[in-house]
C-alpha positions, 0 to 999 in steps of 0.5 A: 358496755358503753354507749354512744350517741351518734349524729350523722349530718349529710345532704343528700346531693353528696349522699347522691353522688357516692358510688352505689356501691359504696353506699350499698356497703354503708347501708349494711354497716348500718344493718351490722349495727342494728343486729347488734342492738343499735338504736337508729332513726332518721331525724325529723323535724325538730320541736325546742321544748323550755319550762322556765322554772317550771311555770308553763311549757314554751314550744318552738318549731326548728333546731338549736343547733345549726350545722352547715350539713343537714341533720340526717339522723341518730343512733344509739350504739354499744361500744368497748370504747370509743375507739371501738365507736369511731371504728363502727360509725366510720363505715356507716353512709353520713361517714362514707358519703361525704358528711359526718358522724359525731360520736358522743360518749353517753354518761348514765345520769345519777 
């Protein structure tokens, strides 16, 4: 089955703000997810990880990326099709409580 790699992005002011019981019904998608073999986890802070050329590893503390919601964490899901992802992803709590989900096809590398 495909796999999909999701990052939910969300303050937790907006999370704060969504009424209980829909973050209550968010949190038990995320607990469907997991049932079912989804790979999931809050993000932590980020190391940037460079070996240029393969002459000595270089570290540096904090994201490439920049968004204007913060990174809120990561999951690991099987899907029929991405249809079949956006679906899942889209009742999860980032989703539900005003931030967002991207979902990312996950190709087997050769």
């Amino acid at each position: 089955m495909p796999k999909f790699v999701t990052i939910g992005y969300g303050a937790a002011a907006d999370y704060d703000r969504t009424p209980r019981s829909l973050r209550d019904a968010a949190h038990a998608q995320d607990a469907r997810l997991r049932s079912e073999g989804t790979v999931m986890g809050i993000a932590g802070t980020p190391v940037q990880v460079r070996n240029p050329e393969a002459r000595g590893t270089e570290t540096l503390d904090g994201p490439f990326m920049s968004s204007a919601l913060p990174i809120a964490g990561f999951a690991i899901i099987e899907a029929t099709d991405l249809a079949d992802a956006i679906e899942k992803v889209s009742h999860v709590p980032c989703a539900v409580a005003h931030g967002v989900v991207e979902v990312w096809p996950l190709q087997e590398a050769p």
